[in-house]
C-alpha positions, 0 to 999 in steps of 0.5 A: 694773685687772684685778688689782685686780678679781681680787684683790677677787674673791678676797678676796670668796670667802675672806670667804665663810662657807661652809655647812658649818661655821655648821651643826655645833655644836662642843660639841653631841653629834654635833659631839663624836662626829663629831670623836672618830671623826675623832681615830679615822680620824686615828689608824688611818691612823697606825697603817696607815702605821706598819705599813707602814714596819716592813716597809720595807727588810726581807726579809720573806716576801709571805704576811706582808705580805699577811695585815698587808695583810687585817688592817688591811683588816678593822680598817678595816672594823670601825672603819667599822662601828662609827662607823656605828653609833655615828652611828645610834645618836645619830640614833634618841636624837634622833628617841626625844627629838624625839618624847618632845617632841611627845607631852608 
């Protein structure tokens, strides 16, 4: 009896929609940018552990490997910023056009 409750309790919870995903809208602006920059994370952390793995095994001096260190460090925060901004920018075009909405 108890597995049975446990495991309709289980298919219960699995059967749940959960919030987040009924909210975005795949093909809605901010659904696309927001799947583009997760590409982009995606993509950076690839390219961030390809970078490690080219020292790996090899004698290489500790300043070169810390100023690969700081340099995808700053690419990081470059890419952060720029996604940022990216989202801002879409969020003002839809207060711009909310707004053009009401006046009309």
């Amino acid at each position: 009896m108890r597995k049975l409750v446990l495991c309709l309790v289980s298919l219960f919870l699995l059967a749940m929609p959960t919030p987040g995903v009924a909210r975005t809208e795949p093909n809605s602006e901010a659904g696309i940018l927001k799947a583009r920059q997760k590409q982009e994370r995606q993509q950076f952390k690839q390219r961030k552990k390809f970078a490690k793995a080219q020292f790996k095994g090899q004698h290489v001096p500790k300043s070169i490997r810390r100023e690969q260190k700081h340099q995808l460090e700053r690419d990081w925060r470059t890419l952060r910023d720029r996604q940022k901004a990216e989202m801002q920018q879409m969020q003002d075009r839809r207060a711009v056009y909310k707004e053009s909405l009401r006046n009309q």
